[in-house]
C-alpha positions in Angstrom: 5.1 -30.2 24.0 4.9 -28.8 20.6 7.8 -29.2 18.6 9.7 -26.0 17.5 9.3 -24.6 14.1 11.2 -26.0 11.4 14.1 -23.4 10.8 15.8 -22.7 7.6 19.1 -20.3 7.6 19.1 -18.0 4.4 21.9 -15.5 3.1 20.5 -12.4 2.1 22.1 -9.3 1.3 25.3 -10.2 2.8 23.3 -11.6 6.2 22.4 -14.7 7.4 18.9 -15.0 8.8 16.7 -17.5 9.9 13.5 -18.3 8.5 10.9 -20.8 9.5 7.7 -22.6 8.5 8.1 -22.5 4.9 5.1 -25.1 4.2 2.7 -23.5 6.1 -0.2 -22.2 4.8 -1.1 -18.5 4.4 -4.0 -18.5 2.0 -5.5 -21.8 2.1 -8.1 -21.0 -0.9 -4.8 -20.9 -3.5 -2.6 -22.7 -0.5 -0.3 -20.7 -1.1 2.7 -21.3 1.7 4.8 -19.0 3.5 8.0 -19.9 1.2 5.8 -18.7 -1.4 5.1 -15.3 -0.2 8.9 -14.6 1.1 9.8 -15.9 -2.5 7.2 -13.1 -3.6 8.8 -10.3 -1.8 12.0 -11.9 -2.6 11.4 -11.2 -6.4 9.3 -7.8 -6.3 11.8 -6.0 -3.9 13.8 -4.3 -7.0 10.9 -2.1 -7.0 9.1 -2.5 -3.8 12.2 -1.5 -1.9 12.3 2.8 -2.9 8.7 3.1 -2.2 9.3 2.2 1.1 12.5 3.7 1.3 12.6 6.3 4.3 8.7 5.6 5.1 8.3 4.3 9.0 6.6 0.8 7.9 3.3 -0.6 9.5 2.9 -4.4 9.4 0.0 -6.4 9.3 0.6 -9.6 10.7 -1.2 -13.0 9.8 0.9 -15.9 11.9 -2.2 -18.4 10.9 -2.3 -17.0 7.5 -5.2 -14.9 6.2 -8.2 -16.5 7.9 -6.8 -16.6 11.3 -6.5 -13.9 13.9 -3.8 -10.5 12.8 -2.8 -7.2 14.1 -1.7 -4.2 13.2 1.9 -3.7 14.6 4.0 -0.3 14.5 6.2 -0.3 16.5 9.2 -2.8 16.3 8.5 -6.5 17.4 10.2 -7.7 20.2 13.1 -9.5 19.9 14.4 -7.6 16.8 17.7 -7.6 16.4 20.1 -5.0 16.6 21.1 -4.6 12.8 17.3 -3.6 11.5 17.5 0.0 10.8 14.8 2.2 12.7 13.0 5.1 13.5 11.1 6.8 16.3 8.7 9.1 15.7 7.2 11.3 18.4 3.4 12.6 18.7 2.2 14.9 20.8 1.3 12.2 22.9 3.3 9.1 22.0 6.9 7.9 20.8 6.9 5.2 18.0 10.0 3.0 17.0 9.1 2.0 13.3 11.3 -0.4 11.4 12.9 1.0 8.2 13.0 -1.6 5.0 16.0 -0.3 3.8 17.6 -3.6 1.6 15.9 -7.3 1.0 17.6 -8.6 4.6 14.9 -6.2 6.7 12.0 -6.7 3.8 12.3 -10.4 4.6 13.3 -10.4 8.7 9.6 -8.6 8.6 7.6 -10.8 6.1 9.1 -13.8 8.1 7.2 -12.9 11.2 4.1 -12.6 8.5 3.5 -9.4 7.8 1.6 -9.9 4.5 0.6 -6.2 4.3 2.8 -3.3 4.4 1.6 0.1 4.8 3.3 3.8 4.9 2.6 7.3 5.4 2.5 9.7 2.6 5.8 11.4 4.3 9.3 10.3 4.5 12.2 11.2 7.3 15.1 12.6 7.2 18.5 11.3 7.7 18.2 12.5 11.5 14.6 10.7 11.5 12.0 13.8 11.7 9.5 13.7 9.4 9.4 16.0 6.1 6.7 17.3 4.8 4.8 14.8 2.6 6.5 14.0 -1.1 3.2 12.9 -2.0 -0.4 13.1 -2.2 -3.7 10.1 -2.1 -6.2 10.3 -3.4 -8.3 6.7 -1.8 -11.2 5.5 -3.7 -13.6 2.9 -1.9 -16.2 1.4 -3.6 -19.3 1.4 -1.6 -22.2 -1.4 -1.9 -22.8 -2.1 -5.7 -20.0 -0.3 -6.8 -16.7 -1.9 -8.1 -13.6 -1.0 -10.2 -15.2 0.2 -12.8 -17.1 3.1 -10.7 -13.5 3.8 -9.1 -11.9 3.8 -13.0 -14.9 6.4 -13.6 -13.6 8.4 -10.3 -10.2 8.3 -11.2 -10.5 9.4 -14.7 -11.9 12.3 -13.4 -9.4 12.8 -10.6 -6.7 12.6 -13.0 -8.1 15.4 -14.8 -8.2 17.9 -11.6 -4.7 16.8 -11.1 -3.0 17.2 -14.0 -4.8 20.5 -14.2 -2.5 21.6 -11.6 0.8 20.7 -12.4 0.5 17.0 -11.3 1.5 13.9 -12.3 -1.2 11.3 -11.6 -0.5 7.4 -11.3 -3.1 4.9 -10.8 -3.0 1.8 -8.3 -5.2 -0.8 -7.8 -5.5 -2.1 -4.6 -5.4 -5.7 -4.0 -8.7 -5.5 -1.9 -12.1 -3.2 -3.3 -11.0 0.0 -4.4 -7.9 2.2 -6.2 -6.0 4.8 -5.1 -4.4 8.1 -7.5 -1.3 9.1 -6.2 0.9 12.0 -7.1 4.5 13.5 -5.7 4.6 16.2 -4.8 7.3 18.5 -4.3 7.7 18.7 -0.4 6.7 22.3 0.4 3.0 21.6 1.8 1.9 20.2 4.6 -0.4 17.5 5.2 -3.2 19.7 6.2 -2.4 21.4 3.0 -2.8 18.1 1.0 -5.8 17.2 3.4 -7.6 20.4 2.3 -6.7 20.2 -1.2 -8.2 16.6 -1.9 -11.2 17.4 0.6 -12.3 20.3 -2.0 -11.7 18.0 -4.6 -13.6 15.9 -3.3 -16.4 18.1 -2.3 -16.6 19.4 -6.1 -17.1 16.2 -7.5 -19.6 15.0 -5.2 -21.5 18.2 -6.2 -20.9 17.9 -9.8 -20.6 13.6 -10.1 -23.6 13.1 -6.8 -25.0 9.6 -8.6 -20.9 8.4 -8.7 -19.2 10.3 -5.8 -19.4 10.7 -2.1 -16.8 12.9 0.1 -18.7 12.3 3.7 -17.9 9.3 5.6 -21.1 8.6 6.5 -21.6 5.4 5.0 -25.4 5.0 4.4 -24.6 7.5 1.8 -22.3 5.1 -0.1 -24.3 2.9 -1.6 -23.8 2.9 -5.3 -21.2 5.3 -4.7 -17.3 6.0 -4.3 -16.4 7.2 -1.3 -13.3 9.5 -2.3 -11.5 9.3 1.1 -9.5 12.7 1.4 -8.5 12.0 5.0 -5.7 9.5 3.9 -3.0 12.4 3.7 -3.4 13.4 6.6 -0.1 13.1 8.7 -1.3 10.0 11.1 -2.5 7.9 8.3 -1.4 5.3 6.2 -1.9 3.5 3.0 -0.6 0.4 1.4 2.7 0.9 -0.5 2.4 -0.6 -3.9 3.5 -3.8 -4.8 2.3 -5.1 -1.0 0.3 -8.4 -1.2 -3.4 -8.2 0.5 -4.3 -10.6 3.0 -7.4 -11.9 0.8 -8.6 -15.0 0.0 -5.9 -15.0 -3.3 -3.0 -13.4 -2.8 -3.9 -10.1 -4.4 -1.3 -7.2 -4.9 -1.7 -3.6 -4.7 -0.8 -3.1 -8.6 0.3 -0.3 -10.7 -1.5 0.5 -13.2 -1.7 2.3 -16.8 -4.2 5.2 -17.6 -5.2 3.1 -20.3 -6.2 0.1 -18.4 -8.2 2.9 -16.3 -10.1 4.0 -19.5 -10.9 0.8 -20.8 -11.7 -0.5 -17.1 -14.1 2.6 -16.8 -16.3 1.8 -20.4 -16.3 -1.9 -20.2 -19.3 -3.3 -17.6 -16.9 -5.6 -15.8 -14.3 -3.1 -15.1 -10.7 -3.8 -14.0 -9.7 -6.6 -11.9 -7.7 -6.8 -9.1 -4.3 -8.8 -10.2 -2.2 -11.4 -8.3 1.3 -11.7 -7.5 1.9 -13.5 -10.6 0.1 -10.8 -12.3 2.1 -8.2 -10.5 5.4 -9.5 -11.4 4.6 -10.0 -15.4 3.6 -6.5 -15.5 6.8 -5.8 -13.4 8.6 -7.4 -16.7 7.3 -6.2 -18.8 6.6 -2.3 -18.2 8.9 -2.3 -15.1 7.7 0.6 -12.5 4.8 1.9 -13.6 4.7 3.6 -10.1 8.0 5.3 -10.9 7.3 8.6 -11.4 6.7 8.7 -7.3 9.8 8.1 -6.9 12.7 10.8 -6.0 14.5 12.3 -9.4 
């Protein structure tokens, strides 16, 4: 009979929790150990914590680390105890109970079960738990074959133009895995359909004035070469990764904020950006703080 896990009890915030398998191995190209990714989440949550604030959470769960088997998982695991705040969301056809990171003790009851990748709507709910309308808006650039981050710098350059045009406040992301994302708040009076439409269009005009760097059809034997500027990530069922998550690559790669003037110098120079690690993430954290912050509720 297998032996159980190794258990560890931990304080945090105020509660004691257990949390097990600290040696093992989630990335076994930079072996890089469970401890090390709670300890990760442990030290990024200062600003990790209000972009998931309110946002219904969807886990990606690695239990044998990146190169073994994972799932998505939305609704709360079993067995979760009665303290971690939640909330169900109803569909026309369904009834979801989403956990709520609300404070470091649910951040790291979630990342102890593995849950290397954390991923929220562009909508928050309210204290009675119904959604609101979305606070902000996507913009999801995917490289397709041959292109990289410096295509997407290209593509977000010129993003950041259409949205500022408007009244918007644009901030860069990239995302731990191929590709960036432009976000924006917005100020809660429009609908995802609305926000759908909008960056569709967008994306629509720069495919017809960009067609050697921009695509806005999923098909993807048009990609090649290409960004596919993804418009349908605002729409109300979808999700994207909330900065600061770690990507379940083969180096634990974060989904970083980023400066317009990385962008611009990631968008001349023929190597283009990079995508940046934990330790990485939490330099620039030190350094500039959130550079994500202006998503954030004033």
């Amino acid at each position: 009979m297998a032996e159980d896990p190794v258990k560890v009890t931990v304080e945090v915030a105020g509660r004691r929790l257990a949390v097990s398998n600290l040696d093992k191995v989630l990335f076994p190209a930079t072996e890089t150990t469970k401890g090390e990714v709670l300890a990760y989440y442990a030290r990024i949550a200062p600003v990790l914590l209000p972009h998931l604030a309110r946002r219904p959470v969807t886990r990606i769960r690695f239990p044998e680390g990146v190169e073994g088997l994972s799932f998505f998982e939305k609704n709360l695991p079993s067995g979760a105890p009665a303290w971690l705040p939640r909330v169900t969301v109803r569909t026309t056809s369904d009834a979801l109970t989403y956990p709520l990171v609300t404070g470091l003790d649910a951040l790291t009851y979630l990342v102890n079960l593995a849950s290397l990748e954390l991923h929220v709507p562009q909508w928050q709910v309210d204290a009675d738990g119904m959604p609101l309308p979305p606070d902000r808006l996507v913009v999801d650039l995917d490289p397709g074959p041959g292109a990289g981050l410096r295509e997407c710098s290209q593509v977000a350059l010129l993003v950041r133009e259409r949205l500022e045009r408007i009244g918007l406040t644009p901030v860069p992301v990239t995302s731990g895995s191929k590709g960036m994302q432009v976000y924006a708040a917005l100020p809660g009076s429009h609908s995802s359909e609305d926000m759908s439409a909008l960056t569709q269009a967008m994306a629509q005009e720069l495919t017809a004035t960009q067609p050697e760097l921009v695509v806005w059809r999923m098909t993807k034997s048009l990609r090649p070469g290409k960004v596919f500027l993804d418009w349908s990530q605002n729409a109300a069922a979808k999700t994207t990764i909330s900065p600061y998550s770690l990507r379940a690559k083969a180096a634990p790669f974060v989904a970083t904020p980023r400066r317009w003037t990385e962008v611009q110098e990631g968008a001349a120079r023929e190597d283009g950006l990079v995508q940046e690690t934990w330790e990485q993430a939490l330099r620039r954290v030190e350094r500039f703080g959130d550079l994500a912050a202006a998503l954030l509720p004033h």
